[in-house]
N, C-alpha and C positions, 0 to 999 in steps of 0.2 A: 504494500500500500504506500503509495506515497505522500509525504508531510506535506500538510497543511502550510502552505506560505504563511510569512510573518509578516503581518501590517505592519507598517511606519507610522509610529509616531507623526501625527501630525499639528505642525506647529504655525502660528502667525507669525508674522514678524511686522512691525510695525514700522513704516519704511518711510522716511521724514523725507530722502533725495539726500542726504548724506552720507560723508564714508563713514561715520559710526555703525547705524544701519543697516547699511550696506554688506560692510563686512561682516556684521552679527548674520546676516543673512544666508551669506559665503559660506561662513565655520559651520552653520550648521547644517548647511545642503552637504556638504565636505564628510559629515559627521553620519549622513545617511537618513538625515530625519524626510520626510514630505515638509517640504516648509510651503508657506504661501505668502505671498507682499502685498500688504494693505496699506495704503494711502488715504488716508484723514484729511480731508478737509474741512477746516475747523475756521477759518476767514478768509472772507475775499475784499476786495476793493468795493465791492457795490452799496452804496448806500453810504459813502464816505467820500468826506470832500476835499480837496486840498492834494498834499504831498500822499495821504493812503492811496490817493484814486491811480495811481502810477505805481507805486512801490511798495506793493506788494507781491512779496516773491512765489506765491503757491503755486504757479503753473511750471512754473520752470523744476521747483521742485520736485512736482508730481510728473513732468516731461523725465526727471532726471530718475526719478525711483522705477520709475518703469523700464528705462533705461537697463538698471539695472539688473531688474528680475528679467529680461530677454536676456541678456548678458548669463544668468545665471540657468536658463532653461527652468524657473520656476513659474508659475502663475500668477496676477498681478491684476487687484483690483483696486477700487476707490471707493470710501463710503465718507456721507457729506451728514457733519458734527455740525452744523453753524447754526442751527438755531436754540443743539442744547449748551454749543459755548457763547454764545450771546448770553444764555440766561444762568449759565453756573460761573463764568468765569472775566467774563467782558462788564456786567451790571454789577457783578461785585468788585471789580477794580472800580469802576468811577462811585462807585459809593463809598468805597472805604476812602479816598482821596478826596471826595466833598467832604469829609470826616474829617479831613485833615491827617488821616495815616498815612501809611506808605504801604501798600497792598504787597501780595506774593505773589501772583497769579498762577507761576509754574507751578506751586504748591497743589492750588483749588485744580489747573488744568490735568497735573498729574492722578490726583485723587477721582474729579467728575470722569475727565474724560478719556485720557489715553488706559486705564487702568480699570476702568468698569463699564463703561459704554464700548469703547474698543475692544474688552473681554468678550463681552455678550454679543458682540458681532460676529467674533472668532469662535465662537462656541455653536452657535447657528450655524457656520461653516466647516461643523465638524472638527475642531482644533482640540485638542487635547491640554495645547500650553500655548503660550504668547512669550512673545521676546522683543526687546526692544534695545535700541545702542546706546543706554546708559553705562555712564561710567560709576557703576555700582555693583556689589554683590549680593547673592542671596545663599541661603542652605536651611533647610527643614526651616520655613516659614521667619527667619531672622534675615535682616537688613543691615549688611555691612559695608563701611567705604568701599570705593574702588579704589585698586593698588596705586594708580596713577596721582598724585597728592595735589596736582596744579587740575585734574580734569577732574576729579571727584565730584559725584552729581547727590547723594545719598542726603545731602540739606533739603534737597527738592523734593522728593523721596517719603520721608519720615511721618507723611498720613496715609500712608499705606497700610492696610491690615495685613496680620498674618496669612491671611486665607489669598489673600489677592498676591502677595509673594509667593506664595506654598505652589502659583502655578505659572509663574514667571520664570524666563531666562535671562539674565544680561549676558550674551557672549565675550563682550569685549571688556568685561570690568576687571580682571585680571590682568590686565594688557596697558601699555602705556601708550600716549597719544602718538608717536612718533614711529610704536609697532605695528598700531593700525592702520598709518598711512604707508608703512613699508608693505607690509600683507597684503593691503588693496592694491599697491603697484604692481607686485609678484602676479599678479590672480587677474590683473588689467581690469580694474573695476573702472567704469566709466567716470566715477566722485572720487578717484584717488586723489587730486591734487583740487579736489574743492573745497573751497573756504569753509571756514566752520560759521552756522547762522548766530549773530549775535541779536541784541533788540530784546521787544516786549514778544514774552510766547506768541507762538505762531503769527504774527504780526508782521514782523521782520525788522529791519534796521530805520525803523521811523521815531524821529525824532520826537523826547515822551511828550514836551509841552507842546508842538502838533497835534500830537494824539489825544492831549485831554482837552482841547482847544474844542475838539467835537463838539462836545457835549458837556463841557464848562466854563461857561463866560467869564473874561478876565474881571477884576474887580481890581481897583487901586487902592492901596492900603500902604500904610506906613511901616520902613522897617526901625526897630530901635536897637539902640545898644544894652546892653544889661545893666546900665545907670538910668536906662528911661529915656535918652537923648536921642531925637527924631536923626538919621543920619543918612536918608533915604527912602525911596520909594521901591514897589512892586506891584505887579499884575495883578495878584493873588497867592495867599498860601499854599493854595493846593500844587502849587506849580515848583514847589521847593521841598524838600525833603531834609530832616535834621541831618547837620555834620557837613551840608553842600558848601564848596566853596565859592564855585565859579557862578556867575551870570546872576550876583547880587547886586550889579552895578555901581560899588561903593568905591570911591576913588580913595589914596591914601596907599603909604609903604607899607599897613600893616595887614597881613590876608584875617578875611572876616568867615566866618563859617556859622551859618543855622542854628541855631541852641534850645530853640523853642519858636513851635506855632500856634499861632490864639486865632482860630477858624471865627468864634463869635463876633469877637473887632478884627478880623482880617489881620493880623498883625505878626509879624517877624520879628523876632529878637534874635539880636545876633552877637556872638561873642570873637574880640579878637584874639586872632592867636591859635595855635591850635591845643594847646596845653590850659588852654582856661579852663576854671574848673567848674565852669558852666556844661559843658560839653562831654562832661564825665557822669557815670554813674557805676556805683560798683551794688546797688540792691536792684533786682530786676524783677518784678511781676509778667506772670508768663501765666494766660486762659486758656480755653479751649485747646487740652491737654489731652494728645493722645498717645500712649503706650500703646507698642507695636503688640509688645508680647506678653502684654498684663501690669499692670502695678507695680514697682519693686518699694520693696520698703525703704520705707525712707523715714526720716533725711539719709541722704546717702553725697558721697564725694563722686562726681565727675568730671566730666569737660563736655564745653559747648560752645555751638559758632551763634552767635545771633547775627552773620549775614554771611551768603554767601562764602566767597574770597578770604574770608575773618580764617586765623588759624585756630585751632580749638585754644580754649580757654578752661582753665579749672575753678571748679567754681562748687557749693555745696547747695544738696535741693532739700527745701523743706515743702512742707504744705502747708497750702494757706487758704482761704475762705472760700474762693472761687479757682481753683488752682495749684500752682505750685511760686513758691518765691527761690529765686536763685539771688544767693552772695559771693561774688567773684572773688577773688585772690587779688585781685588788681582791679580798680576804676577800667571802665569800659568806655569807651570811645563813640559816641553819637548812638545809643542807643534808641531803636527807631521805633513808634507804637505802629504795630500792625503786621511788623516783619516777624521772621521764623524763631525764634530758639530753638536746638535740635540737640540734645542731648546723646552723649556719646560712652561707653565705656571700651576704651580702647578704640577699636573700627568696632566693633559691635554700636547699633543705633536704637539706643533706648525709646526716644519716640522722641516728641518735640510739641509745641504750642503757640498761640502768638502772642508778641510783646504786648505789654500795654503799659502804657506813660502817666 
C-alpha cells in the first residue's frame, strides 16, 4: 500500500513590498512550507488633500510584493483593510492628538489589524500560521527582541496576546539587517536593494503636520518659557510633541525643547536646554496595561523603553490605582503621555501600557 502524502503546512505571509517580507517569505518557501503572499491594503490617497493625494506609496508597494511572490513561484493576493483602519487606527490617532498626546498607531495597527483581521483572512484561506518581517521573536506563545538591537520591532509588538503569537512566525528576527539584504541578493529578490518604509504606518513618508493638517485646524496660541514669559508663537499644540526641538521658531543661541502642552489655552511651555529639569521625569504612570503572558508579581525590577529608539532603561514596577507606576534608576528624558512603555526582562517582553502625564 502506498503512504499517504504529507500536506504542507500552510502559511500566510504578510507581504508589505519589502525585503523584510520578502525574505520571510523566501526562508520559508526554502523551508518547504505552502506559503501564500497577502497584501493589505490599509490606505490610499483618496479622500485626502494636499501632499497625501500624490504620496502615497501602496501601489508601488503592492506592484513590488507581487513582484515578488512571481519571483518566488508562490500565490499572491490583496485584501482591502481601509475602512477597518480608518476606524481602529486612523480616528484614534487624531483623537488622541486633539488630546494633546502623542498617539502609537503601529501599536493599535499591529494589535487591530495586521495581527487579527489579517489572521482571520489567512485562516479563511486555509492557513495554519501567519508570518510577517518583523524584526522580533516568538516561542511557545512568548514575545522576545529581535537579535538585531538597531532593527528590533518587539516595542511595536507588546499588545499582542499569547494566543495571536502561539500562531505567528517572524522568519527574519534572528537575523541582522545587513543579512537580510545579503540573502535577498543571493536569492535575486526583486526588494533587495529597496529602501526600508519610514513615516506614519502604512501612510508612508508624509510629513506629520500635513497629515494632521486634514482634519485639525491650526489655532494660534502662545509658546512660554517655564518662568511664564511669552517668547513666541505657534499653530497649535497638537502639532508639537514633548522633548521637540526643531520648528519652534524661537530665535536665540540657546536650543529650546517642548516641556509641556496645555490643549485647554492652547499653550507651549518650553524649557531651555536640554538638561533642564523640566524635561525630566524619573516616576512614570503607565494605563491600559497588558501582560502578554499573565500578571507577574510585582513590584518587581526590570527594564523598559518608553519610545521606540530609547535603549532599555531599568527601572522598578509597582501597582497602582489604574495601573502600574514605574521608578526609573535615572530621570527620563521627555517622557510623552500617550506613547508605549514596554517592559522587558532581558529580550523576554513582559507586556507594556500607555504613558500618561
Amino acid at each position: 500500500m502506498r503512504a499517504m502524502p504529507v500536506k504542507k503546512m500552510r502559511i500566510a505571509v504578510a507581504m508589505s513590498g519589502g525585503v523584510d517580507s520578502s525574505l520571510s517569505a523566501a526562508l520559508l518557501v526554502r523551508q518547504g512550507f505552502d506559503v501564500v503572499g497577502i497584501f493589505m491594503k490599509n490606505f490610499s490617497s483618496e479622500g485626502w488633500a494636499g501632499v497625501l493625494a500624490k504620496d502615497c506609496p501602496w501601489e508601488q508597494d503592492q506592484h513590488d510584493a507581487q513582484a515578488v511572490c512571481r519571483k518566488l513561484r508562490i500565490p499572491f493576493s490583496s485584501v482591502n483593510f481601509e475602512r477597518e483602519y480608518e476606524r481602529s487606527v486612523i480616528r484614534y490617532f487624531f483623537r488622541e492628538y486633539r488630546a494633546g498626546r502623542t498617539p502609537n498607531p503601529d501599536v493599535v495597527c499591529n494589535r487591530e489589524i495586521k495581527f487579527d483581521l489579517f489572521w482571520r483572512h489567512a485562516k479563511s484561506m486555509g492557513c495554519s500560521m501567519m508570518a510577517t518581517g518583523h524584526y522580533a521573536r516568538t516561542k511557545h506563545g512568548r514575545l522576545y527582541r529581535g537579535v538585531d538591537p538597531r532593527k528590533d520591532q518587539s516595542y511595536f509588538l507588546y499588545a499582542l496576546t499569547a494566543a495571536q503569537l502561539g500562531h505567528t512566525l517572524f522568519p527574519i528576527g534572528a537575523m541582522i539587517k545587513t543579512d537580510v539584504r545579503a540573502a535577498a541578493r543571493r536569492l535575486n529578490l526583486p526588494t533587495a536593494e529597496k529602501k526600508d518604509s519610514q513615516g506614519i504606518c502604512f501612510v508612508g513618508q508624509v510629513d506629520l503636520r500635513d497629515f494632521l493638517q486634514q482634519r485639525i485646524r491650526s489655532r494660534t496660541g502662545q509658546v512660554k518659557d517655564t518662568d511664564g514669559n511669552v517668547v513666541g508663537r505657534h499653530p497649535g499644540v497638537w502639532y508639537y510633541t514633548i522633548g521637540q526641538r526643531h520648528g519652534l521658531g524661537i530665535g536665540g543661541g540657546t536650543p529650546w525643547y517642548v516641556g509641556q502642552k496645555n490643549v485647554r489655552t492652547n499653550t507651549l511651555v518650553v524649557a531651555a536646554g536640554r538638561r533642564h529639569p523640566a524635561l525630566y521625569r524619573q516616576r512614570v504612570e503607565v494605563r491600559s496595561v497588558h501582560w502578554i503572558n499573565g500578571r507577574p508579581d510585582l513590584p518587581l525590577r526590570c527594564t523598559a523603553k518608553l519610545r521606540y529608539q530609547q535603549p532599555s532603561q531599568r527601572c522598578s514596577v509597582a501597582r497602582s490605582a489604574r495601573g502600574v507606576t514605574l521608578v526609573f534608576d535615572r530621570p527620563q528624558f521627555a517622557v510623552t503621555s500617550g506613547q508605549s512603555a514596554v517592559l522587558y526582562s532581558g529580550s523576554y517582553v513582559l507586556g507594556g501600557g500607555t504613558i500618561v502625564t
